[in-house]
VEXFI-796105 format. One record per residue (C-alpha): y, z, x; residue in one letter. Coordinates in steps of 0.1 Angstrom, whole numbers, plus 5000, padded with zeros to 4 digits. Each point is the difference from the previous one (the first is absolute). Layout:
// VEXFI-796105
+------+------+------+-------+
:    y :    z :    x : lumpa :
+------+------+------+-------+
:    Y :    Z :    X :     A :
...
+------+------+------+-------+
END
This chain:
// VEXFI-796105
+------+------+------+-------+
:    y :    z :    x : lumpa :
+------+------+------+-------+
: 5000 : 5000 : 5000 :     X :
: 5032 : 4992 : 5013 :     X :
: 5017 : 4984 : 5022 :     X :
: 5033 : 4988 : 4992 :     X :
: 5035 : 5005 : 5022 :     X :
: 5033 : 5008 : 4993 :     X :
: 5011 : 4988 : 5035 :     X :
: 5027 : 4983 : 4974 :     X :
: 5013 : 5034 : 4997 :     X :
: 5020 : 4993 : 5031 :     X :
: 5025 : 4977 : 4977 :     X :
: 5015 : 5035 : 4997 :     X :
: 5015 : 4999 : 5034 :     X :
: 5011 : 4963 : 4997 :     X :
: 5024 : 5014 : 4972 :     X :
: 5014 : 5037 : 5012 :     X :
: 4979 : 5018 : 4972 :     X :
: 4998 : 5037 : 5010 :     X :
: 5006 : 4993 : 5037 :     X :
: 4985 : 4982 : 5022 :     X :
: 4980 : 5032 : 5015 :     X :
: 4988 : 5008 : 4966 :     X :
: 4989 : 4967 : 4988 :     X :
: 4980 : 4999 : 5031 :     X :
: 4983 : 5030 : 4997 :     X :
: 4995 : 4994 : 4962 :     X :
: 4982 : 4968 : 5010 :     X :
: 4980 : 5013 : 5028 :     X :
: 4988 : 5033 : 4982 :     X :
: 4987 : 4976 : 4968 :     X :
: 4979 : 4979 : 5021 :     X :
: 4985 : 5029 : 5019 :     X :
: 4988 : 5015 : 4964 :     X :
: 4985 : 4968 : 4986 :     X :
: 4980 : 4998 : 5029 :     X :
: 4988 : 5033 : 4989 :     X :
: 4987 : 4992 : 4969 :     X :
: 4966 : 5003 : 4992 :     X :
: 4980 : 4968 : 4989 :     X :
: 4979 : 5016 : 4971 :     X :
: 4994 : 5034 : 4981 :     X :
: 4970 : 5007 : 5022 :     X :
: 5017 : 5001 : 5035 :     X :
: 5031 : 5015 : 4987 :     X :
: 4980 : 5029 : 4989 :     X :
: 4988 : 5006 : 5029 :     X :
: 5032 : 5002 : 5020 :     X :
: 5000 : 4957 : 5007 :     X :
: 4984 : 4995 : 5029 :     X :
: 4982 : 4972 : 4992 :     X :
: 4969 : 4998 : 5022 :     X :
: 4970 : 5008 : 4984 :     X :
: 4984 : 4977 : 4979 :     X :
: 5020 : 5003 : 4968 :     X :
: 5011 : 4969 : 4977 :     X :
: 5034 : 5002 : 5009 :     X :
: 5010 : 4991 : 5031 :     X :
: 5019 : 4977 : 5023 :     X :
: 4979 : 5001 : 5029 :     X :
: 4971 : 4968 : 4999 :     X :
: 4977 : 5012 : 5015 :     X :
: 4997 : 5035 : 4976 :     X :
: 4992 : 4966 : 4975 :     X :
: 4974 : 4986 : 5019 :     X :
: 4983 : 5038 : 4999 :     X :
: 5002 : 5003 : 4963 :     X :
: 4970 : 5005 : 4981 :     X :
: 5002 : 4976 : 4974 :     X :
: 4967 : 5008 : 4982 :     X :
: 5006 : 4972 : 4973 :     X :
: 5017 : 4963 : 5003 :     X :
: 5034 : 5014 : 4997 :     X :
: 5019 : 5028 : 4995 :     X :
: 5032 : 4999 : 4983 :     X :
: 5034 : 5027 : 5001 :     X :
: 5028 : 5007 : 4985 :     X :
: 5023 : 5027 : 5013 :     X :
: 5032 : 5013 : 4984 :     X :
: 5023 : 5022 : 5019 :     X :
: 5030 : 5017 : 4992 :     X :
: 5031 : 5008 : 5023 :     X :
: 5024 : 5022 : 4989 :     X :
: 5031 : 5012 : 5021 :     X :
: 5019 : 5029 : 4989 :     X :
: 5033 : 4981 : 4993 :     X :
: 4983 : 4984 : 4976 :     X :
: 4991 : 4963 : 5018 :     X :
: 4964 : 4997 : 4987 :     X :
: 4980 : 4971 : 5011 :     X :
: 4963 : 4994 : 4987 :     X :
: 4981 : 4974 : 5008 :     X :
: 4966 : 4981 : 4990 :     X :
: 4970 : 4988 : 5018 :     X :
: 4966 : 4977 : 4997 :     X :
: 4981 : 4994 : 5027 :     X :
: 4961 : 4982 : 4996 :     X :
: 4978 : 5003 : 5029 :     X :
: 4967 : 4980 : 5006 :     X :
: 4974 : 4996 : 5024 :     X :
: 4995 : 4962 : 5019 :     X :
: 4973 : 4990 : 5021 :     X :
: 5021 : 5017 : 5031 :     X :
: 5021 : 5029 : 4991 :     X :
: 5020 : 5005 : 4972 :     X :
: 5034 : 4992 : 4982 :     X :
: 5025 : 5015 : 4984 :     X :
: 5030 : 4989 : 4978 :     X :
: 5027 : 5026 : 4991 :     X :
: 5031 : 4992 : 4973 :     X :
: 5029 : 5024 : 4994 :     X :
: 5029 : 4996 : 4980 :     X :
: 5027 : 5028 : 5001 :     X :
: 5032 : 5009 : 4986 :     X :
: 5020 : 5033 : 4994 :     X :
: 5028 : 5021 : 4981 :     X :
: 5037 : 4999 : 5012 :     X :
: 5010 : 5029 : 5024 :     X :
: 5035 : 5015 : 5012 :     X :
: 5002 : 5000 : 5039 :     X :
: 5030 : 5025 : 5011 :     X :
: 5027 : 4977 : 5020 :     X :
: 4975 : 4966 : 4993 :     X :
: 4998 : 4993 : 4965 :     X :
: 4973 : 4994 : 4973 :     X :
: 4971 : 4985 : 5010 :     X :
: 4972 : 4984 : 4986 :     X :
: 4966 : 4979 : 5010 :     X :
: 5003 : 4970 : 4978 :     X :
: 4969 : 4987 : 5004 :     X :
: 4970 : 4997 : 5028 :     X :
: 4969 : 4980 : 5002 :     X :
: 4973 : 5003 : 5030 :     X :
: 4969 : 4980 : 5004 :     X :
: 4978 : 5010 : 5028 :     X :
: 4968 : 4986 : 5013 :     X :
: 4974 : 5018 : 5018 :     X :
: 4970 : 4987 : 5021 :     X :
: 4979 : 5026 : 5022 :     X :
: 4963 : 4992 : 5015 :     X :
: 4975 : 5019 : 5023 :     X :
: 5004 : 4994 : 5036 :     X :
: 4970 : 5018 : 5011 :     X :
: 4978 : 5026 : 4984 :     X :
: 5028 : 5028 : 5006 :     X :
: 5037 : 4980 : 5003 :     X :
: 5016 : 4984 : 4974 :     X :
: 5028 : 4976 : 4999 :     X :
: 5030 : 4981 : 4976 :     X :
: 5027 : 4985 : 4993 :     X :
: 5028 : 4999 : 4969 :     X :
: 5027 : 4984 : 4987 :     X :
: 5025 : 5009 : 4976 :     X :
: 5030 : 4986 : 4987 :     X :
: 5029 : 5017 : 4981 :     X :
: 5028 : 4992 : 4981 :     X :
: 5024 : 5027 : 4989 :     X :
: 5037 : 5002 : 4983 :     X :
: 5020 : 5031 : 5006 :     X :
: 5037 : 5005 : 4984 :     X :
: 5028 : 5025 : 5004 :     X :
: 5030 : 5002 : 4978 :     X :
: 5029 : 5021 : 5020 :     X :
: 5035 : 4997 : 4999 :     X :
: 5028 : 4993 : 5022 :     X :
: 5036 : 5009 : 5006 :     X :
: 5019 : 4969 : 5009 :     X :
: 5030 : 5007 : 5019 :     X :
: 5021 : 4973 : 4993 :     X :
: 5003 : 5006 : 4969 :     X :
: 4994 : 5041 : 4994 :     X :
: 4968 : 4996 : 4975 :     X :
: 4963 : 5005 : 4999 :     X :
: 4979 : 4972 : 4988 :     X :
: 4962 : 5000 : 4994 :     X :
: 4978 : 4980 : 5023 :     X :
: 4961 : 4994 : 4999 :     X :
: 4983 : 4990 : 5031 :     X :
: 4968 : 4986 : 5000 :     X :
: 4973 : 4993 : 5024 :     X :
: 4968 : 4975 : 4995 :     X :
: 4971 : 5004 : 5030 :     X :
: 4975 : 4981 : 5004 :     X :
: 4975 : 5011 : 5035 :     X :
: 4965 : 4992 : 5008 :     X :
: 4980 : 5025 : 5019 :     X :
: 4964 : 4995 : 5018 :     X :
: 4982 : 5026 : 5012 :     X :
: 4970 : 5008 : 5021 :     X :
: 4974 : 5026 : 4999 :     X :
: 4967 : 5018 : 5019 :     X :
: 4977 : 5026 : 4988 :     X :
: 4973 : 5015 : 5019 :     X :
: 4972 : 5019 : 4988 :     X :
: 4988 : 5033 : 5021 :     X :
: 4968 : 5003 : 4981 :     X :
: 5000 : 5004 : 4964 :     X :
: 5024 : 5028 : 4997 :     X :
: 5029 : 4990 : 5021 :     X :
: 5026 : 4970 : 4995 :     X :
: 5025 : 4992 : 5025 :     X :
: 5031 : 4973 : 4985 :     X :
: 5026 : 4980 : 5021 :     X :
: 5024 : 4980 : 4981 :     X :
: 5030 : 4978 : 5013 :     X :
: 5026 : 4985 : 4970 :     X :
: 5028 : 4979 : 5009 :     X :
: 5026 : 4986 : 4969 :     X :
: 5023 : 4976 : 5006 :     X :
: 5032 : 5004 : 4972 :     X :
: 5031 : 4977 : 4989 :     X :
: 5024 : 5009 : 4975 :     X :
: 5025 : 4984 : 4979 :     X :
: 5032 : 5021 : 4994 :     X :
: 5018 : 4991 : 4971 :     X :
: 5035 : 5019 : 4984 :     X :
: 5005 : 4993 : 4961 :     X :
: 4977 : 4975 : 5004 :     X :
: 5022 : 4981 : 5028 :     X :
: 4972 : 4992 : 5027 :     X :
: 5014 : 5018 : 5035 :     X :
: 4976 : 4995 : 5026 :     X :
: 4962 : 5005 : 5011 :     X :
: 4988 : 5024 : 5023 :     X :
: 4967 : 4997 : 5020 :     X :
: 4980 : 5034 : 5014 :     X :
: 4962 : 5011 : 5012 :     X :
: 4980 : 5034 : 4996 :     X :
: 4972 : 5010 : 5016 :     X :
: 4972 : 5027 : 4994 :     X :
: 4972 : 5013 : 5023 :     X :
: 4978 : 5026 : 4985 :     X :
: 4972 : 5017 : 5015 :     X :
: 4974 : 5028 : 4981 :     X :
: 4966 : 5013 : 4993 :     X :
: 4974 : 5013 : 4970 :     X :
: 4978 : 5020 : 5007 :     X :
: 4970 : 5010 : 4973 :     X :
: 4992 : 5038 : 5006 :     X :
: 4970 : 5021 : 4981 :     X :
: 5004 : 5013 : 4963 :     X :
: 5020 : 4970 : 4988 :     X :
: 5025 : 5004 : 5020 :     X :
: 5022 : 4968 : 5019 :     X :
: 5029 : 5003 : 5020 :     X :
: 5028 : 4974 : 5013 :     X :
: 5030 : 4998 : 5016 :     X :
: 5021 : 4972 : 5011 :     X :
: 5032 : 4995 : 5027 :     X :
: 5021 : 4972 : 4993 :     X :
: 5028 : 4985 : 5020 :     X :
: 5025 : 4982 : 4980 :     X :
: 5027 : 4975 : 5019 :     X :
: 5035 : 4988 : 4975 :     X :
: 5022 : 4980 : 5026 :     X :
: 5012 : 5028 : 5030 :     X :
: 4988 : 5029 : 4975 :     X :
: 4966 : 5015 : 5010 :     X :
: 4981 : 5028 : 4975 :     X :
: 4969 : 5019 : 5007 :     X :
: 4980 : 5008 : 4968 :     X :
: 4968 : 5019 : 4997 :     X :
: 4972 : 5006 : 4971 :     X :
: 4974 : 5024 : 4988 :     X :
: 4974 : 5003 : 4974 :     X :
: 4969 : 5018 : 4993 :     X :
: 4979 : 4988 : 4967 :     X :
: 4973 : 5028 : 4985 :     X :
: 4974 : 4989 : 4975 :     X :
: 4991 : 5023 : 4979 :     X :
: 4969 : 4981 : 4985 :     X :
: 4990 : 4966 : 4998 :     X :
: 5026 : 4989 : 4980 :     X :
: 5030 : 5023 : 5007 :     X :
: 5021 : 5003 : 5027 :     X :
: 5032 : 5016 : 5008 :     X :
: 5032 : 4992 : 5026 :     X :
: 5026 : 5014 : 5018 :     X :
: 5022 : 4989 : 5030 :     X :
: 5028 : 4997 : 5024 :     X :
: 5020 : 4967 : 4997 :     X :
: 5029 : 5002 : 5027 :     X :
: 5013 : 5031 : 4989 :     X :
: 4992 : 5001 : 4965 :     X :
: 4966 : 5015 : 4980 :     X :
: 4978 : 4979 : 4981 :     X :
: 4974 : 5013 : 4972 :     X :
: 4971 : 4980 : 4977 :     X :
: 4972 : 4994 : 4984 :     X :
: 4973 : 4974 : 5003 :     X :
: 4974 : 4991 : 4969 :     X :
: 4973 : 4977 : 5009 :     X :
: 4973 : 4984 : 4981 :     X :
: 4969 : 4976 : 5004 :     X :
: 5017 : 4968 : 5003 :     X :
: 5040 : 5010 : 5000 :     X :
: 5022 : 5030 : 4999 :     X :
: 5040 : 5016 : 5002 :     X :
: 5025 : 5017 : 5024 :     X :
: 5025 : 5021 : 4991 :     X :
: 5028 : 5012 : 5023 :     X :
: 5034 : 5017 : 5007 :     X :
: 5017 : 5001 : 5032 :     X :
: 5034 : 5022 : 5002 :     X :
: 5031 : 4993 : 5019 :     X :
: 4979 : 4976 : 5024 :     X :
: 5033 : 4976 : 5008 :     X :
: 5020 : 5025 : 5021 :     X :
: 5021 : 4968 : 5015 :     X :
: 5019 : 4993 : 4970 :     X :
: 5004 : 5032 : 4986 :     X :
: 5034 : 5005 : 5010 :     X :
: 5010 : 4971 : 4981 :     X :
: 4972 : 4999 : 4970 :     X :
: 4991 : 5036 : 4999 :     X :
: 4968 : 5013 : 5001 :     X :
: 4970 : 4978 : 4990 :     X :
: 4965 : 5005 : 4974 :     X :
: 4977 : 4974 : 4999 :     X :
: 4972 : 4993 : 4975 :     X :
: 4973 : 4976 : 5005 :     X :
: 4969 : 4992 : 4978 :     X :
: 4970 : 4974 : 5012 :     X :
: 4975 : 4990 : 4978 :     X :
: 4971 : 4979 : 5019 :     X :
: 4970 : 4979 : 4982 :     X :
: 4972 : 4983 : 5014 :     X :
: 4990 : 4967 : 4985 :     X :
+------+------+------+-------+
END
C-alpha cells in the first residue's frame, strides 16, 4: 500500500507560503511519514516491519516466499489515517496474488483521498485524489534465498488554499496552490531462509518524482526529485506460537537523511487466533489476527506512529483492516 509523493509540496517555497524554512521542513517531514506507512493491516499490527512472510509487503522476494496454498489469493486492505488537526486520509487496496510456473506475482491497486485540514502559517490542505498500481514478481534462487523485483506507479493531486497579503495594494486575497505528481519507483529484494524458523529480508526502493505546480489553475512550473529506501530486518519463529521481527530502515529525501526502526512480536493463542503489538518508530501498535481454513482478517491500531509531522499535523491514529481469501 502506498507509495505516492508529495515532493510537489515544494511549490510552497516557489511562492513565500510560510517561509521558506517552514515549507521545507513541512515537505521534508511528510515524505519521511509516508515512507512510514505500513502496507496492510497485518504488518501494521505488528509494528511494520515488513519481513516475515505476511501478504502485505513491498519487498519481492517476501512474495516469492508466500505460501499460496490455492491458485490465488486475493486482498483488500482499508486503512485509516487520522491526524489530530483534523486532516484525515484513508485509503483503499486490492491486491491478487498467484503462483506461475517460477515464482509468483503480485498486483496491488490503491486509490486514496482525504478530508480538508488547517496547517498553522500554511493553509488548508487536502489530498485530492491518488491512485497506485504496483506489480510484484519474487522467485526461489536456491532452496534458502529468495529474490524480486517491483514496480509501481503513482499518481497523486494535493491542493492548498492560503492566503496572501499583497503589498501593493494593502489586501489579502485567497490563493489555491496545487501540485500533480506522477513517480515510478522499482525496487529490489532478498530473503534468506536460516532454517525454518528464521527469515532474514533486504530490500532497496528507489522513486523517481515530477510534479506539476499550478496556482488557481494557472500552470507555474514542474519540479523533478528522487527518494531512496534501504531496509534491512529479521523474523524469527520461537516456541509456543510465538514470532518475533524487527526491521531498520534507512530513508534518503534529497540532502535529508532519517534512520527508522521496527518491532513486533505476534502470539497465537490457538490455531485460529492471534494477537499483536509493536514498536513502529516511536509509536505502539496493537491487533488481532482471525484466520480460517482457506482465508481470514487483521485488525490493527497504531498510535502516534508519524512523529515527523506532528508538529504540523498533530499527533496521528491509524486504523487498518485486511481481509485475505484464497481462491
Amino acid at each position: 500500500m502506498k507509495k505516492f509523493s508529495f515532493l510537489a509540496v515544494m511549490v510552497f517555497m516557489l511562492f513565500g507560503v510560510a517561509g521558506i524554512g517552514q515549507a521545507k521542513d513541512f515537505a521534508t517531514a511528510l515524505e519521511i511519514t509516508l515512507s512510514e506507512i505500513p502496507d496492510g493491516g497485518d504488518i501494521a499490527a505488528m509494528g511494520n516491519p515488513a519481513v516475515r512472510r505476511d501478504f502485505s509487503t513491498k519487498n519481492p522476494a517476501v512474495t516469492g516466499a508466500s505460501i499460496v496454498s490455492k491458485n490465488v489469493v486475493v486482498c483488500a486492505n482499508y486503512g485509516l489515517f487520522a491526524f489530530k488537526n483534523g486532516f484525515d486520509m484513508s485509503l483503499y487496496s486490492v491486491s491478487a496474488m498467484t503462483k506461475l510456473p517460477l515464482g509468483i506475482t503480485r498486483l496491488t491497486v490503491t486509490e486514496g483521498n482525504s478530508t480538508t485540514g488547517g496547517i498553522d502559517e500554511i493553509g488548508d490542505i487536502k489530498l485530492n485524489g491518488l491512485t497506485s498500481i504496483e506489480l510484484q514478481y519474487g522467485l526461489p534462487l536456491s532452496d534458502d534465498l529468495y529474490g524480486g523485483i517491483v514496480y509501481t506507479h503513482n499518481r497523486s493531486k494535493l491542493t492548498i488554499d492560503t492566503m496572501f497579503f499583497d503589498e501593493t495594494v494593502g489586501v489579502p486575497f485567497d490563493v489555491e496552490l496545487a501540485s500533480e505528481t506522477r513517480s515510478h519507483e522499482i525496487g529490489v529484494g532478498l530473503l534468506y531462509r536460516l532454517g525454518e524458523k528464521v527469515d532474514l529480508g533486504f530490500f532497496y526502493n528507489r522513486a523517481s518524482s515530477r510534479s506539476r505546480d499550478y496556482v488557481n489553475d494557472i500552470k507555474e512550473g514542474t519540479a523533478r526529485s528522487a527518494t531512496d529506501q534501504l531496509r534491512a530486518g529479521f523474523s524469527a519463529q520461537l516456541a509456543l506460537g510465538t514470532v518475533l521481527a524487527a526491521e531498520y530502515r534507512h530513508f534518503w529525501f534529497e540532502e535529508e537523511r532519517d534512520a527508522q526502526y521496527f518491532a513486533g512480536i505476534e502470539q497465537y493463542l490457538n490455531k485460529s487466533v492471534a494477537l499483536y503489538g509493536g514498536y513502529a518508530n516511536g509509536g505502539a501498535t496493537a491487533g488481532l489476527g482471525i484466520y480460517l481454513k482457506n482465508g481470514g482478517l487483521n485488525l490493527a491500531y497504531m498510535h502516534r506512529p508519524f512523529r515527523s509531522t506532528e508538529d504540523f499535523l498533530g499527533e496521528a491514529k491509524v486504523f487498518e483492516a485486511l481481509l485475505f481469501w484464497n481462491f
